[in-house]
C-alpha positions as CSV (number, residue, x, y, z in Angstrom):
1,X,11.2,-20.9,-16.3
2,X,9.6,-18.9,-19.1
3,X,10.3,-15.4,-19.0
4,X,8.0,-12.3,-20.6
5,X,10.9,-9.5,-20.4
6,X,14.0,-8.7,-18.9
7,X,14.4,-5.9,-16.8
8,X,18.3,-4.3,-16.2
9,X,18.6,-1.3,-13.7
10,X,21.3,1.1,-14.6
11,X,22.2,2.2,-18.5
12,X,26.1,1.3,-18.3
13,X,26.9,-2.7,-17.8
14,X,23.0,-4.1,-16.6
15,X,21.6,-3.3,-19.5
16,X,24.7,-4.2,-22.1
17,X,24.2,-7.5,-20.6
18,X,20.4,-7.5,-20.6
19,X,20.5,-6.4,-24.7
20,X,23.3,-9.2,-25.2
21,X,20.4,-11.9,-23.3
22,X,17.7,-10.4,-25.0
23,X,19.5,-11.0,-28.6
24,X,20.6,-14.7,-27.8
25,X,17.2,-15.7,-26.7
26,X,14.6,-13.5,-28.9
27,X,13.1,-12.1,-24.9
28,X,12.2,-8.4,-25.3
29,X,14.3,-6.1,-22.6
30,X,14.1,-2.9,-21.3
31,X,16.0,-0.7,-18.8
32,X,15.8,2.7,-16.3
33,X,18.0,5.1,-16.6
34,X,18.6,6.5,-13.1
35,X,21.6,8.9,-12.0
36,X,25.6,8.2,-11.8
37,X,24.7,5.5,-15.0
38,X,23.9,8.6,-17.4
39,X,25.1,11.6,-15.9
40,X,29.1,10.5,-15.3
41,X,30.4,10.5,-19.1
42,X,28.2,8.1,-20.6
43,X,28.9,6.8,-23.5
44,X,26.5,8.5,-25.6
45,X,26.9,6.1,-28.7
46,X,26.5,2.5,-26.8
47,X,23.3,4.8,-24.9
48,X,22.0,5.2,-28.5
49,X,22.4,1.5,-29.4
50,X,21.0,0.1,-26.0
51,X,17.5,2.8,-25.9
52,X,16.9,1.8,-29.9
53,X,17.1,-1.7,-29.2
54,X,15.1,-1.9,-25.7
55,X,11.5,-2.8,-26.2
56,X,11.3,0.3,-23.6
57,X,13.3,3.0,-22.0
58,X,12.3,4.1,-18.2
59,X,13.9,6.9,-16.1
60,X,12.8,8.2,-12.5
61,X,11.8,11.9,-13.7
62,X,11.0,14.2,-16.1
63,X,14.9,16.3,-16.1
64,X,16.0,12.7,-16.7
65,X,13.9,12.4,-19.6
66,X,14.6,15.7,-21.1
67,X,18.3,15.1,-20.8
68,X,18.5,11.6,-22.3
69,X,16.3,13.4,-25.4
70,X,18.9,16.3,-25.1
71,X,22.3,13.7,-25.1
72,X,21.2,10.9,-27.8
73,X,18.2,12.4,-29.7
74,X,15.7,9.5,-28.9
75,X,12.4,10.2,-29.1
76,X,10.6,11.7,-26.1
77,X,7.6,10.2,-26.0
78,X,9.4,6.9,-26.2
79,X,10.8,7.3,-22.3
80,X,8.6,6.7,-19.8
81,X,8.6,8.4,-16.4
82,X,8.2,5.7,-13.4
83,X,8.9,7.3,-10.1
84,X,11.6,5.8,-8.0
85,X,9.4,5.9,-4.5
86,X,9.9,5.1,-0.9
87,X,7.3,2.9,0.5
88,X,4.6,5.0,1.9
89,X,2.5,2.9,4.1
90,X,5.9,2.2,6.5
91,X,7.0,6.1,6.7
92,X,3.2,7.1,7.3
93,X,2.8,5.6,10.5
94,X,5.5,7.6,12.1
95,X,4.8,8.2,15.9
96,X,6.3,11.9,15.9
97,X,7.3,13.7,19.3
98,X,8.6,17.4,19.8
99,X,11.4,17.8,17.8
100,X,10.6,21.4,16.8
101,X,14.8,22.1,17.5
102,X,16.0,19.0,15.7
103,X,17.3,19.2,12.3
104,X,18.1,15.9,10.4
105,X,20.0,15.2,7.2
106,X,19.9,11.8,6.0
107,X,22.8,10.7,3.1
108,X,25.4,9.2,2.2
109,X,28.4,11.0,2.7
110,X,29.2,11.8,-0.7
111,X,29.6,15.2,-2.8
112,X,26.5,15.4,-3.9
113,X,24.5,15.6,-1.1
114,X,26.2,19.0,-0.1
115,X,26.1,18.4,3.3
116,X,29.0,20.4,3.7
117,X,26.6,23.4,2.7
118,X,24.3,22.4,5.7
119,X,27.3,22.8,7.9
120,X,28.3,26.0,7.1
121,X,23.8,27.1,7.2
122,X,24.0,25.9,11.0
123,X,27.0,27.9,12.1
124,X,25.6,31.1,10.4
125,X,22.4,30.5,12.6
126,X,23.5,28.9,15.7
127,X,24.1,31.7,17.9
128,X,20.6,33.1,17.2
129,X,19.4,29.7,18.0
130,X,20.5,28.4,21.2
131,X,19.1,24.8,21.7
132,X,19.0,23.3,17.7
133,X,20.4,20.0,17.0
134,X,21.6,18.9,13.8
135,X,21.7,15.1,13.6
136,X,23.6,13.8,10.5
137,X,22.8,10.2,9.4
138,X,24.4,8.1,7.0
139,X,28.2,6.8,6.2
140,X,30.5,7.8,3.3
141,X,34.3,8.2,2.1
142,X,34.1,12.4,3.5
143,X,33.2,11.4,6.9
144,X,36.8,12.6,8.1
145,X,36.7,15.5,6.3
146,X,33.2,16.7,7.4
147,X,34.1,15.8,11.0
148,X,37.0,18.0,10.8
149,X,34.6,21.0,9.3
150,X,32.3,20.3,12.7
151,X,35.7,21.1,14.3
152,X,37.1,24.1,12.9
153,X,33.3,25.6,12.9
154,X,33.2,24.6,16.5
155,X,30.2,23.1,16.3
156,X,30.8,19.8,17.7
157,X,28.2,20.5,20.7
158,X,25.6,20.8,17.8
159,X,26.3,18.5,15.2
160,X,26.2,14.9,15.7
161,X,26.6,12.2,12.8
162,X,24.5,9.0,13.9
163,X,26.4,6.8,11.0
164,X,24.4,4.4,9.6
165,X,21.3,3.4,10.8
166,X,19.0,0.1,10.5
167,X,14.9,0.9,9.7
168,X,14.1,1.0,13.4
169,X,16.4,3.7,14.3
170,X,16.1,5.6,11.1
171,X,12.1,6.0,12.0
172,X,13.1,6.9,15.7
173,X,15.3,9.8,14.2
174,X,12.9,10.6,11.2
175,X,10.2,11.1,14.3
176,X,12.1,13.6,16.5
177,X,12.8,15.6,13.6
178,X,11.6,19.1,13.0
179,X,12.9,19.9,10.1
180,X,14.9,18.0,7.2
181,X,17.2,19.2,5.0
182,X,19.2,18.1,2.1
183,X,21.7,20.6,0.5
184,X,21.8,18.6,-3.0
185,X,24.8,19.5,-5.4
186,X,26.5,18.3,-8.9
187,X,29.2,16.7,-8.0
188,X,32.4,17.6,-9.4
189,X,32.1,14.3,-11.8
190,X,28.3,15.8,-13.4
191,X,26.4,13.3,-10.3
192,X,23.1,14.2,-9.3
193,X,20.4,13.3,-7.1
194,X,16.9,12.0,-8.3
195,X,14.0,13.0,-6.3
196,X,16.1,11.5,-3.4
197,X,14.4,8.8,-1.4
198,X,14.9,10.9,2.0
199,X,13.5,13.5,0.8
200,X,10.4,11.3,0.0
201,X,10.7,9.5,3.5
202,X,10.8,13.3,5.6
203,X,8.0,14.6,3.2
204,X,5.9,11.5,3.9
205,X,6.6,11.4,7.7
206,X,5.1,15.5,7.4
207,X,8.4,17.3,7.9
208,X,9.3,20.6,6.3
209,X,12.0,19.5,3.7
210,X,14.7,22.1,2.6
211,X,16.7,21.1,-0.4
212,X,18.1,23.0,-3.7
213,X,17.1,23.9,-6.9
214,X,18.8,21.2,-9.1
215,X,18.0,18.9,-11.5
216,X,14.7,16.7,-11.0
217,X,14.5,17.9,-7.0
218,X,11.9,20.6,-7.9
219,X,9.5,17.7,-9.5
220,X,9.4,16.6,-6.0
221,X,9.2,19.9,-3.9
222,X,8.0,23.0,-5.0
223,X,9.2,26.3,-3.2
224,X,7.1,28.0,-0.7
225,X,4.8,24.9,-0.8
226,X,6.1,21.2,0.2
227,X,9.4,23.3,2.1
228,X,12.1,25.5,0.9
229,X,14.3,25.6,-2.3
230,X,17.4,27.3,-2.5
231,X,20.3,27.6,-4.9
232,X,23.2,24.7,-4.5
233,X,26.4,25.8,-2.8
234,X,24.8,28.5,-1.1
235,X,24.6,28.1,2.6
236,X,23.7,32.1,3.3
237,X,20.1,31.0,1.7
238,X,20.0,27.9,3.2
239,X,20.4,29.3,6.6
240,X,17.7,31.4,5.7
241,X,15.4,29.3,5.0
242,X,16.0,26.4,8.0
243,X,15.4,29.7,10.0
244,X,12.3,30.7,9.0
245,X,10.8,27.1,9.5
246,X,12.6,27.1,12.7
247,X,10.7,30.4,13.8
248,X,7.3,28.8,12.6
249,X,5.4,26.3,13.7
250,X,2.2,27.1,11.8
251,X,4.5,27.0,8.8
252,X,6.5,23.8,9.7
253,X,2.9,22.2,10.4
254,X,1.5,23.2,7.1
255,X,4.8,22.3,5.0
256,X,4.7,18.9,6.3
257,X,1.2,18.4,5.5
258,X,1.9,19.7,2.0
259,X,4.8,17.2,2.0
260,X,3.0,13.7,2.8
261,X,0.1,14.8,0.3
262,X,2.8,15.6,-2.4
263,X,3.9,12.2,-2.0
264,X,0.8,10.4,-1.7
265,X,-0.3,12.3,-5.1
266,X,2.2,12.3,-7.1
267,X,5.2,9.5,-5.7
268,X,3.0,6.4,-4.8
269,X,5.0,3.5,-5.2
270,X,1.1,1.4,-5.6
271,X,0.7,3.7,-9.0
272,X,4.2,4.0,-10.0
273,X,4.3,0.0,-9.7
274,X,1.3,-0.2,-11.9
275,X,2.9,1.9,-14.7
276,X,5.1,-0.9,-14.7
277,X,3.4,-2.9,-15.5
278,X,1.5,-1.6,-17.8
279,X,4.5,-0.6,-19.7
280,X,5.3,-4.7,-19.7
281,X,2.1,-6.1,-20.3
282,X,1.9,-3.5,-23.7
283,X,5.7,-5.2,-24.9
């Protein structure tokens, strides 16, 4: 089979061993940079080698681009933003029923999705709001230790983790939600989100997102507009902000308007898909 280009996702090993192919059979390569492969201690030198000899270097967002620039000194204008997206047509279609009490998170269980944060913004408005839900979906290595926070908040009437669900149930959950928050952190190792694919899926599905000012999030949501952004580790502003949507329903309505037209706009996977392209077809 004849092959144009090779394609490796991830900077670290997928893309060593895409440059190693590339140099033992003359094809051109390129990679994207996406999250854990740069931000946990890269290795700033073999990053140099493998952006310098890639026919072209993609990343999912603008803070991505800026730091690579920042860490090795390439040339800006020689990254190219493609959007990482979530597939728009399925999450559009979402038959959504009253759900105006229902908050949903939607993660791994990992550090930096902070859903420890979104724990501790639930007890501090609970007793103001008899009747909320908070449905936690998703698997991870801090289950135990997030099911023993429920516990000691005792919260365990109002939290509920679903654990991982297929695409069917995931759209069932995604349409009895009211609002959807995601309380994104840097993890203790320098991880960080990327314009998270949940965040994407609420936004198109028209629910009020609530996340936190960090890293490439804003590119996706801005303040005020799309849903609320607050500072990370700070469940006193979180709280704050999944209580005013929860006192609003012109407001939720509008956010979530705001939300799928954001996405529409600006994460397409049909236009991202053709920058891809067109960043091949010009190798």
């Amino acid at each position: 089979m004849d092959l144009d280009v090779l394609h490796a996702h991830f900077a670290n090993e997928p893309t060593f061993t895409a440059m190693l192919i590339s140099r033992a059979t003359d094809i051109p390569f390129t990679f994207t940079g996406h999250a854990f492969d740069i931000f946990i201690d890269p290795n700033i030198e073999a990053l140099k080698e493998r952006m310098k000899k890639a026919s072209a270097v993609i990343t999912p967002s603008y803070y991505n681009r800026d730091y690579l620039h920042d860490l090795t000194k390439f040339d800006k204008n020689k990254i190219h933003v493609v959007r990482a997206c979530s597939n728009i047509d399925k999450f559009a279609k979402i038959t959504k029923v009253d759900g105006s009490s229902n908050i949903l998170t939607v993660g791994r269980l990992v550090e930096k999705k902070g859903i420890k944060y979104g724990l501790m913004a639930i007890r501090q408005i609970i007793d103001g709001c008899p009747g909320i839900k908070y449905k936690i979906v998703g698997s991870g290595p801090l289950e135990g230790e997030l099911r023993d926070m429920v516990l000691d908040l005792q919260l365990e009437d109002d939290i509920t983790f679903l654990g991982s669900l297929g695409e069917e149930g995931l759209i069932r959950e995604l349409g009895s939600a009211g609002i959807f928050v995601l309380p994104c952190i840097k993890g203790s190792n320098g991880d960080m989100d990327v314009c998270p694919l949940t965040l994407q899926e609420a936004m198109i599905a028209k629910i009020p997102v609530v996340s936190c000012n960090i890293g490439s999030i804003p590119e996706l949501i801005t303040d005020g507009v799309e849903g609320f952004l607050v500072d990370p580790e700070n469940p006193r502003e979180l709280a704050k902000a999944i209580k005013k949507l929860l006192d609003s329903e012109d407001l939720r309505v509008t956010m979530g308007d705001n939300g799928a037209i954001k996405v529409k706009r600006d994460f397409n996977i049909h236009n991202e898909t053709g920058k891809l392209l067109t960043i091949w077809e010009t190798i």
